[in-house]
PAROZA-30195 format. One record per atom (N, C-alpha, C): residue number from 1; atom name; x, y, z. Coordinates in steps of 0.02 Angstrom, whole numbers. Example, Ala and Ser with C-alpha at 12.3 -4.5 7.8 and 13.67 -1.06 7.14 Angstrom:
2
seq atom X Y Z
1 N 660 -284 390
1 CA 615 -225 390
1 C 660 -165 390
2 N 642 -112 354
2 CA 684 -53 357
2 C 645 2 394
END
This chain:
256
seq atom X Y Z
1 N -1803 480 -5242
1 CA -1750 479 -5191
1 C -1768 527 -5133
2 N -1743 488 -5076
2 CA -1764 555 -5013
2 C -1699 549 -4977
3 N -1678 621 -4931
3 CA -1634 627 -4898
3 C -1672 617 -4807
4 N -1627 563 -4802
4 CA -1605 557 -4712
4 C -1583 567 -4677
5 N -1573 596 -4623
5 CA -1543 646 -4593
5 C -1516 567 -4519
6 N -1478 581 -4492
6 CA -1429 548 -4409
6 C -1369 513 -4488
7 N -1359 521 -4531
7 CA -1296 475 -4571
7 C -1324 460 -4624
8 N -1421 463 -4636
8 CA -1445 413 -4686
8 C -1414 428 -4760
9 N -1417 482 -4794
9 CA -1418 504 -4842
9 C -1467 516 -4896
10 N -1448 499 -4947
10 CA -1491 479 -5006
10 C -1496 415 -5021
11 N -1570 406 -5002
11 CA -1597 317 -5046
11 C -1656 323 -5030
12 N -1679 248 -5061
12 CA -1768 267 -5076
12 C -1790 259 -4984
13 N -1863 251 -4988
13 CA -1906 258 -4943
13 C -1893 185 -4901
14 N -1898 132 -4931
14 CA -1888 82 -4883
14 C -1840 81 -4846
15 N -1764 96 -4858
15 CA -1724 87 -4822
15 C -1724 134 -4756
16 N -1758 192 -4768
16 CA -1745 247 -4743
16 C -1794 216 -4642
17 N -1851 185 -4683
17 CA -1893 154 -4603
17 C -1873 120 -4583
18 N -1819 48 -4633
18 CA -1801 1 -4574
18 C -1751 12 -4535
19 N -1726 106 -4558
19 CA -1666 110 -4509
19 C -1681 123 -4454
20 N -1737 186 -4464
20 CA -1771 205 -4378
20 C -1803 150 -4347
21 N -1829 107 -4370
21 CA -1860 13 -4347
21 C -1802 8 -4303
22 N -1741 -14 -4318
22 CA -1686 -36 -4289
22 C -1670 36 -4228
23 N -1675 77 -4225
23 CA -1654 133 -4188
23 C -1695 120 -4126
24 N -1775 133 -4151
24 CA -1806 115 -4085
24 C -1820 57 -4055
25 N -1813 10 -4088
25 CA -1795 -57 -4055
25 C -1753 -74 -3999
26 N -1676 -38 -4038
26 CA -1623 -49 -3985
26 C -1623 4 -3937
27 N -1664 72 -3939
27 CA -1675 93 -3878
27 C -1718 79 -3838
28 N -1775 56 -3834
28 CA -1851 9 -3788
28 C -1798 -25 -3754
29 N -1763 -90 -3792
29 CA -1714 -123 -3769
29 C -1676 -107 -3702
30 N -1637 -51 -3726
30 CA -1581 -14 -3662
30 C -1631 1 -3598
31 N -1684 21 -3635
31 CA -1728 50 -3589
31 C -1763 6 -3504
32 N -1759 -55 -3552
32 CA -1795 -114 -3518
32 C -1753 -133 -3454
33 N -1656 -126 -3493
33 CA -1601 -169 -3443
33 C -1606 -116 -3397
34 N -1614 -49 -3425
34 CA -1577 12 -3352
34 C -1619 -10 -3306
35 N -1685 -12 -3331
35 CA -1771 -26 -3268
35 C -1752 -71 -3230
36 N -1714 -116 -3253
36 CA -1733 -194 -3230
36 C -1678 -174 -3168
37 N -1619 -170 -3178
37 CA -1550 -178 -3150
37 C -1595 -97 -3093
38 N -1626 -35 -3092
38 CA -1649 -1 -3063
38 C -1680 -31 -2996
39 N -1731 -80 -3031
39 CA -1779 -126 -2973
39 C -1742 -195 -2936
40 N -1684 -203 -2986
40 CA -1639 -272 -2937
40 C -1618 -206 -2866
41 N -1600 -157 -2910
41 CA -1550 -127 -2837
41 C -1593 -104 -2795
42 N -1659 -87 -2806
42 CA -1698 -68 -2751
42 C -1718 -103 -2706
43 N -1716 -165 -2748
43 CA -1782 -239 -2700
43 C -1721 -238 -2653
44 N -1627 -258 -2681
44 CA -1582 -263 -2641
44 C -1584 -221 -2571
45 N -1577 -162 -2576
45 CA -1594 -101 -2535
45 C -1635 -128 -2463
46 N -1692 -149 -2499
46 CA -1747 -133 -2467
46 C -1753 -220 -2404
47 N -1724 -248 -2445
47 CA -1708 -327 -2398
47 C -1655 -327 -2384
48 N -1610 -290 -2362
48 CA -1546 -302 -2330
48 C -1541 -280 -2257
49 N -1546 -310 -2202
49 CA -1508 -299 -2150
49 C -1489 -277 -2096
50 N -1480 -207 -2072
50 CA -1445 -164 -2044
50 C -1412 -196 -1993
51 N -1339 -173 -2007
51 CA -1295 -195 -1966
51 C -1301 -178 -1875
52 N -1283 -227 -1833
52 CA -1314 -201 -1760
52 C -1257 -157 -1733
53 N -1269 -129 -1712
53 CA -1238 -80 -1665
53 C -1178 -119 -1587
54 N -1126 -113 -1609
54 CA -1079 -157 -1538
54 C -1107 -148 -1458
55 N -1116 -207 -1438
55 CA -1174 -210 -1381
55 C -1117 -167 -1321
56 N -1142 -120 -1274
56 CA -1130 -96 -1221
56 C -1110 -119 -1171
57 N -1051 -96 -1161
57 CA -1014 -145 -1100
57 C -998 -82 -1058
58 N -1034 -89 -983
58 CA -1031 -38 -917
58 C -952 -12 -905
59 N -940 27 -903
59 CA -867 41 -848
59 C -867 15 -768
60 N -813 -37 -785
60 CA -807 -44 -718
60 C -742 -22 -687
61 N -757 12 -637
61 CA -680 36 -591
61 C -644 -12 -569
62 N -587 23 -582
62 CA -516 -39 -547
62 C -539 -13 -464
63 N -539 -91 -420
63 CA -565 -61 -361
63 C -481 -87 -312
64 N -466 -26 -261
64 CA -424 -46 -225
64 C -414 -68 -158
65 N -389 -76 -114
65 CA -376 -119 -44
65 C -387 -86 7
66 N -444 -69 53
66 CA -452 -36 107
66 C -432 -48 146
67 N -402 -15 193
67 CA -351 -9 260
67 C -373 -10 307
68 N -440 27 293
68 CA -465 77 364
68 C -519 5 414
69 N -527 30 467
69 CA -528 -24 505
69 C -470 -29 593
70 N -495 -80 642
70 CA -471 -97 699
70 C -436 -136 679
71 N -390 -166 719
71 CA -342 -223 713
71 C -315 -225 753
72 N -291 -296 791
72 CA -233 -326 844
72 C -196 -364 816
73 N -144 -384 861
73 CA -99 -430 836
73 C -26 -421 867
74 N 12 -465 860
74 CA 69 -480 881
74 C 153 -489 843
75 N 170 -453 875
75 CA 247 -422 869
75 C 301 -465 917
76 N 361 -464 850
76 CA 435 -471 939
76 C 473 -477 875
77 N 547 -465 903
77 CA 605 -435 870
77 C 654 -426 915
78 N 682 -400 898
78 CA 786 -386 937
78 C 802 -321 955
79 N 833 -274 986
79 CA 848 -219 1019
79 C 931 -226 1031
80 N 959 -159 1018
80 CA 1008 -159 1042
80 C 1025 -68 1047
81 N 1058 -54 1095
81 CA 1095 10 1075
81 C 1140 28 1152
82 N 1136 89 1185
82 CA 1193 114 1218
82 C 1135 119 1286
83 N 1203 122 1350
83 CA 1171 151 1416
83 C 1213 159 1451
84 N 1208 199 1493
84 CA 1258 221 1550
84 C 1253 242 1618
85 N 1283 257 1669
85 CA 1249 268 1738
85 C 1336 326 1774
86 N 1276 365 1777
86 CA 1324 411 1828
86 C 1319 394 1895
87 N 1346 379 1928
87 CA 1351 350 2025
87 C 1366 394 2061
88 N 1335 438 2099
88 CA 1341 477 2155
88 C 1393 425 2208
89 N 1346 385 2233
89 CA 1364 330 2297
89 C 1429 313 2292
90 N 1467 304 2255
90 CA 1532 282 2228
90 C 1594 323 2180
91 N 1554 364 2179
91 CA 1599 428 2126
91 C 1607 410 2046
92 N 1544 364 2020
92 CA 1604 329 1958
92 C 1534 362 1891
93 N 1557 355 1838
93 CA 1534 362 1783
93 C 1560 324 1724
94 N 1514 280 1694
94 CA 1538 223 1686
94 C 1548 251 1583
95 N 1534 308 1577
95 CA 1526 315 1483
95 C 1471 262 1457
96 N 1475 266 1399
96 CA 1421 223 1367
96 C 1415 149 1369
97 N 1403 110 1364
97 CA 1417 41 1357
97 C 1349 -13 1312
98 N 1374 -57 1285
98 CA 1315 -75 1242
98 C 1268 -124 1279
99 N 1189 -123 1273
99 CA 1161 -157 1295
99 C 1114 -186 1210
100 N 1088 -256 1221
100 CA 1046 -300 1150
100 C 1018 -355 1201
101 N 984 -388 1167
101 CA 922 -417 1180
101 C 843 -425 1115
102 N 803 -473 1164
102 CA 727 -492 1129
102 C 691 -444 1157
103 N 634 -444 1108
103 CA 567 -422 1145
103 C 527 -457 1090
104 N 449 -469 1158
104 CA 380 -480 1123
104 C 334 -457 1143
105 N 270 -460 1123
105 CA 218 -437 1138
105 C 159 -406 1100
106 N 96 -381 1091
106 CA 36 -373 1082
106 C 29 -285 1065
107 N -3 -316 985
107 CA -31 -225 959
107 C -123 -225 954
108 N -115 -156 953
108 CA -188 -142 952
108 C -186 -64 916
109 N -232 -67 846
109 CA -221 -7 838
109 C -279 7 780
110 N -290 83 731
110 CA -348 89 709
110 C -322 125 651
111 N -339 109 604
111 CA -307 132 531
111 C -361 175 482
112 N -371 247 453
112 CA -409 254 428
112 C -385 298 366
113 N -409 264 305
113 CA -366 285 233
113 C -438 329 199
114 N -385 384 171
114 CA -433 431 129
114 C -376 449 63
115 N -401 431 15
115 CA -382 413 -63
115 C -326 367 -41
116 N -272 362 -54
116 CA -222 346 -42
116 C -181 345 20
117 N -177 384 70
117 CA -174 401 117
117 C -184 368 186
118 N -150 324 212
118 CA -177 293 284
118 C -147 316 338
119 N -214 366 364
119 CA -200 383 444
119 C -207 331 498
120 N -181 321 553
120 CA -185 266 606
120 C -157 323 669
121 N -163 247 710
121 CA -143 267 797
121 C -136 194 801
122 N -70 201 832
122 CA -66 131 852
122 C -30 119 924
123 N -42 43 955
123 CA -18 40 1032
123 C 10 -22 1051
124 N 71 -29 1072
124 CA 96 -91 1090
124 C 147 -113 1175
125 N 134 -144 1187
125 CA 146 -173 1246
125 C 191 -251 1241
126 N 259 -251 1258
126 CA 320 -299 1240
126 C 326 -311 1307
127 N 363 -366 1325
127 CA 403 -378 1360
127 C 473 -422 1322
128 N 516 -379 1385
128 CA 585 -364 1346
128 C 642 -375 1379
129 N 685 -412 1355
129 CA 757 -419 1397
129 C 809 -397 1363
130 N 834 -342 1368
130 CA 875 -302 1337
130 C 913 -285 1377
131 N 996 -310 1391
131 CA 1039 -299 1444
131 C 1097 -281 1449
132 N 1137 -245 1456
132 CA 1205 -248 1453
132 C 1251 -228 1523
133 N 1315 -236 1543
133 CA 1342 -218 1605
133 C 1421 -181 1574
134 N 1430 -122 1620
134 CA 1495 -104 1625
134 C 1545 -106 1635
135 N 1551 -171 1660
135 CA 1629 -228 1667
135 C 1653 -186 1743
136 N 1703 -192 1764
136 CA 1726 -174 1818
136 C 1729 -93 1818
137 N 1723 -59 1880
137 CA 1737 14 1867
137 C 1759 14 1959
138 N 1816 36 1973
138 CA 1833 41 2064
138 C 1806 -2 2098
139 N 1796 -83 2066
139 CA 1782 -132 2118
139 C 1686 -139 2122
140 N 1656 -100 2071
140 CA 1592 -129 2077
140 C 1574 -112 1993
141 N 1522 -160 1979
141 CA 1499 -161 1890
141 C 1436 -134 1910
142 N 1416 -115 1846
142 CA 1353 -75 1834
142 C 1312 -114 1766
143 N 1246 -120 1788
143 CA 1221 -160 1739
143 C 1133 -119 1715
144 N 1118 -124 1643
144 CA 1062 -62 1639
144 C 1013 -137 1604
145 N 968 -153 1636
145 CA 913 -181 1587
145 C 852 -160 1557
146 N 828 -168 1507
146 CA 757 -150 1480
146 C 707 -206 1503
147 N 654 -205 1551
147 CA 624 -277 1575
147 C 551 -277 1517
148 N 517 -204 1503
148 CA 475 -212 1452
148 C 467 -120 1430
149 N 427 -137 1353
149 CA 431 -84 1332
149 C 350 -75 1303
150 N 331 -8 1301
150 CA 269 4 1268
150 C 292 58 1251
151 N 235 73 1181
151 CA 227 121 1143
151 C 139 151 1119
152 N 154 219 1116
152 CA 87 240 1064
152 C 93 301 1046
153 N 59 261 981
153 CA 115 319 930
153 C 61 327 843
154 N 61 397 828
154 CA 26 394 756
154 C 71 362 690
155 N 34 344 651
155 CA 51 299 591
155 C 44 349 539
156 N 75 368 478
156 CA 47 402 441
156 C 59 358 367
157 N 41 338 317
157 CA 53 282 277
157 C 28 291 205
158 N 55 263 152
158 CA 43 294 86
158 C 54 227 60
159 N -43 200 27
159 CA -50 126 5
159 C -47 140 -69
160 N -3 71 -81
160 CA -18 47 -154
160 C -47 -5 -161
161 N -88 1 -153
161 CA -166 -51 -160
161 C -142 -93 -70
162 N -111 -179 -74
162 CA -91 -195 -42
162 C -43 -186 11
163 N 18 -129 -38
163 CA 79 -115 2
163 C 86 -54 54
164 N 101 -64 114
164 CA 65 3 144
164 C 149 26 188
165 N 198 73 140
165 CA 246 81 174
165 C 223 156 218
166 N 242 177 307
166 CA 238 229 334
166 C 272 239 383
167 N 278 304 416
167 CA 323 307 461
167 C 278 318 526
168 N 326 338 591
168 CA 270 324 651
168 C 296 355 706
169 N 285 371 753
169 CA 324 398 787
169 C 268 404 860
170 N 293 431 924
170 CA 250 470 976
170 C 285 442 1042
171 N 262 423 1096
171 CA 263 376 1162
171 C 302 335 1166
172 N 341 342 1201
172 CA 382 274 1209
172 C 378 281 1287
173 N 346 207 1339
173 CA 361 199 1412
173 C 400 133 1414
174 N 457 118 1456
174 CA 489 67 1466
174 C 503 61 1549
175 N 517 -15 1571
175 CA 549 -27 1625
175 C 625 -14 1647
176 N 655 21 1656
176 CA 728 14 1674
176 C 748 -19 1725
177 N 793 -53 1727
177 CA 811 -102 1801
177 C 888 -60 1804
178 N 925 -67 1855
178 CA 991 -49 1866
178 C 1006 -59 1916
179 N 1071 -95 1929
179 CA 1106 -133 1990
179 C 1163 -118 1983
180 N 1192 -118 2044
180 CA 1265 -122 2076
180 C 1284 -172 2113
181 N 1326 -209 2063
181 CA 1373 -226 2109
181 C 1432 -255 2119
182 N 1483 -291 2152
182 CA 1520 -309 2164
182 C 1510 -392 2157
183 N 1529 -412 2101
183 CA 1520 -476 2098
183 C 1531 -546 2143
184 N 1505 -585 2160
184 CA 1432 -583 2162
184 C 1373 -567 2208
185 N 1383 -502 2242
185 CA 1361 -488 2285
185 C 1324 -425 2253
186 N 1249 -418 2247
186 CA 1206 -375 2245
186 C 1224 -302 2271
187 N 1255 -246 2273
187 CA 1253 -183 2331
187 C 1190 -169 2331
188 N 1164 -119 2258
188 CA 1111 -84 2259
188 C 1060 -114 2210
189 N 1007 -101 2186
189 CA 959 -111 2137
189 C 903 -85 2128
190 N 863 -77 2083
190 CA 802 -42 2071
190 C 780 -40 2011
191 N 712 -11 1987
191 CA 678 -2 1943
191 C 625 41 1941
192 N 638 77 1892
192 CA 589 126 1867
192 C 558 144 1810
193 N 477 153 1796
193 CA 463 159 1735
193 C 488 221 1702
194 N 486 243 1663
194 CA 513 297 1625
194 C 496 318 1561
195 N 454 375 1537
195 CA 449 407 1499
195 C 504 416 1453
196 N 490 401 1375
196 CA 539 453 1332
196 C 491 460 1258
197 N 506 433 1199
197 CA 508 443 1134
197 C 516 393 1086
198 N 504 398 1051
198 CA 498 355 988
198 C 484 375 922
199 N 555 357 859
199 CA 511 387 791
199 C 550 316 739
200 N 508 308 713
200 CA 522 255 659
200 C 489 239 583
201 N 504 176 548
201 CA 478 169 496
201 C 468 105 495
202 N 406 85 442
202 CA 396 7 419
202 C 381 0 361
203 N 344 -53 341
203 CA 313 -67 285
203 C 253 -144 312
204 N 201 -135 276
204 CA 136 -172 291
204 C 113 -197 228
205 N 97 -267 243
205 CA 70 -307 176
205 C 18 -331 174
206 N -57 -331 170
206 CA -88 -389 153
206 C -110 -424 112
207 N -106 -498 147
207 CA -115 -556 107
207 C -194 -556 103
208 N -219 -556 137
208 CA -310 -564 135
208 C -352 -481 156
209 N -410 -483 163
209 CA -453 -426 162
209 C -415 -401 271
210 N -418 -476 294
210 CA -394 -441 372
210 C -324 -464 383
211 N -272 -515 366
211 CA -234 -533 388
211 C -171 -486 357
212 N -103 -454 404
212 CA -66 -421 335
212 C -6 -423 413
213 N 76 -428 358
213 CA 108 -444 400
213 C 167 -374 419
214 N 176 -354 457
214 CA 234 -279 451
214 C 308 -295 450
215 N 338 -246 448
215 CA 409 -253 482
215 C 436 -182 502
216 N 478 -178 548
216 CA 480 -101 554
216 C 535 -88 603
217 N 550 -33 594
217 CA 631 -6 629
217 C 579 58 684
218 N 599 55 732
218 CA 601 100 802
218 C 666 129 816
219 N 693 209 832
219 CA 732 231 899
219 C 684 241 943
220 N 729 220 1004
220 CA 672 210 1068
220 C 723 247 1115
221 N 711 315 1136
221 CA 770 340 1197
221 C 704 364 1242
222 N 728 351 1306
222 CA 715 333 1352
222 C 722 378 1421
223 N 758 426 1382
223 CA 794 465 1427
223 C 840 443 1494
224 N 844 482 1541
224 CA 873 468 1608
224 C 830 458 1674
225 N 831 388 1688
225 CA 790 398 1758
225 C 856 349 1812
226 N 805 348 1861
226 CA 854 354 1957
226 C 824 286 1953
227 N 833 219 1944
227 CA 795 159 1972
227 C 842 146 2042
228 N 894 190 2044
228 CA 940 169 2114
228 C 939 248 2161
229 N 929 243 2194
229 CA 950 336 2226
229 C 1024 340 2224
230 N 1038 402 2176
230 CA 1112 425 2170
230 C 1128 391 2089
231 N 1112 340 2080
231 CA 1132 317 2006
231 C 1080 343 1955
232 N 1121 362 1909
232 CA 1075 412 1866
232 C 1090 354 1788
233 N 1050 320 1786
233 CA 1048 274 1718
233 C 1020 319 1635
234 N 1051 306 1580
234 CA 1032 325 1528
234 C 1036 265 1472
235 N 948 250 1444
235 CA 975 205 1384
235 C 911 226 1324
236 N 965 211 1266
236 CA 941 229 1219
236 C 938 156 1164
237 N 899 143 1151
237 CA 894 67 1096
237 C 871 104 1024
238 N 911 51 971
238 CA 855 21 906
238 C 829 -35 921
239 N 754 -49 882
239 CA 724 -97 891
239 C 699 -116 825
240 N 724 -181 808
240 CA 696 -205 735
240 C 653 -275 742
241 N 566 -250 724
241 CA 536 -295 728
241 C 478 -325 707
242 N 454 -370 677
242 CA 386 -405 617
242 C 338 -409 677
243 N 269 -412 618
243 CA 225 -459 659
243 C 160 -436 612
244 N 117 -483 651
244 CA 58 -510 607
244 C 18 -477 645
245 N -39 -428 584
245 CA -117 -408 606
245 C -169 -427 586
246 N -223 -423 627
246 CA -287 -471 634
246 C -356 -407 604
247 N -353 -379 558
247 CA -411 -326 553
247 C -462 -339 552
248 N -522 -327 587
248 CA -593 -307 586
248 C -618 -272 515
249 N -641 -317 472
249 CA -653 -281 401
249 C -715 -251 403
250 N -733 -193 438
250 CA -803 -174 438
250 C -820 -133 371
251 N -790 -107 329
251 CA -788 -81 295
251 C -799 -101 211
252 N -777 -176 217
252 CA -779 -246 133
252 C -691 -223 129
253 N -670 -283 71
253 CA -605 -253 82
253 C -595 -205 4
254 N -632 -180 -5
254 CA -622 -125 -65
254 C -652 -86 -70
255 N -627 -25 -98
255 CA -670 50 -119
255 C -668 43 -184
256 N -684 110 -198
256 CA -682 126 -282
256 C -674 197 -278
END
């Protein structure tokens, strides 16, 4: 009898080898699957793939609407507000009285934007019939007309891409006409150009890189001038009025 040692115990000699027979058998065995399943995962490894990398796409800037640039174009709209005439010749002073009317006519002007920001100068030349009379006063009427009006004046303007709302202000020269008389008989008459002022607001749109359409409110006072000797005329208008500009795109119509 011999003793075996992992569980064997006591028994003879044969049994005792075919147990270790069976031991190393089934370990070679294990041995073979770990190798095998070792070299599947390597060959795997080694033929697989690499995933590509997401292809590169540039930044491109949102690009916005340049302003800057020449431009002409054409304006006309409606006027109305107050005028009056003090009369030496006759002793009379007539208080305020309302004068309204059209005007049209031709812009020309130069716009230049930095970030957001559009500086300009702009210039316009109307002709204008803007009229009103003082009804009877001691047997003679008094009548104040606007025959045309120009302006030039800075723009100062704050774009949102297309929308270009700003205010404006500077020059205002107009025609004054002023007559007396005794209906229907002419007394006195005259005309004089006249210096005053101008401050207002608009808003500007364009539809294409040059074409863009405005709209915009003017006070236009005018102060006091003599178109009669001895009659001392005063008129003061609002003027509300659109129009279409023609820009010179020297510039492309976008920045970045």
């Amino acid at each position: 009898m011999v003793w075996y040692p992992f569980g064997g115990g006591w028994g003879p000699k044969g049994a005792g080898f075919a147990m270790w027979k069976r031991f190393f058998t089934s370990a070679t065995a294990a041995a073979a699957v770990f190798g095998a399943c070792l070299q599947v995962q390597a060959t795997d490894m080694s033929t697989r793939v690499p995933a590509k990398a997401p292809a590169y796409v540039p930044y491109a800037p949102v690009p916005y609407f340049n302003w800057s640039g020449l431009y002409f174009g054409l304006n006309g709209g409606g006027g109305w507000g107050r005028s009056s005439h003090t009369d030496a010749n006759f002793g009379n002073a007539t208080g305020e009285f309302g004068v309204s009317g059209g005007l049209i006519g031709g812009t020309l002007g130069f716009n230049y934007q930095v970030g957001s920001w559009v500086w300009g100068l702009e210039g316009d030349l109307d002709w204008a019939k803007i009229h009103g009379n003082s009804g009877p006063i001691g047997g003679v009427q008094y009548d104040s007309y606007l025959q045309w009006l120009g302006t030039v004046r800075g723009r100062v303007g704050f774009a949102f891409d297309r929308f270009l709302p700003y205010v404006t202000g500077g020059l205002a020269v107009g025609d004054v006409k002023g007559t007396i008389t005794s209906p229907p008989v002419t007394i006195l008459s005259g005309t004089n150009t006249q210096a005053g002022w101008t401050l207002g607001a608009g808003v500007e749109y364009a539809f294409t890189p040059s074409l863009s359409a405005k709209a915009e409110y003017l006070y236009v006072d005018l102060g006091s001038s003599t178109p009669v000797p001895g009659d001392s005329v005063e008129l003061k208008s609002h003027v509300v009025r659109g129009g279409l500009n023609w820009r010179f795109n020297w510039d492309g119509p976008r920045r970045y």
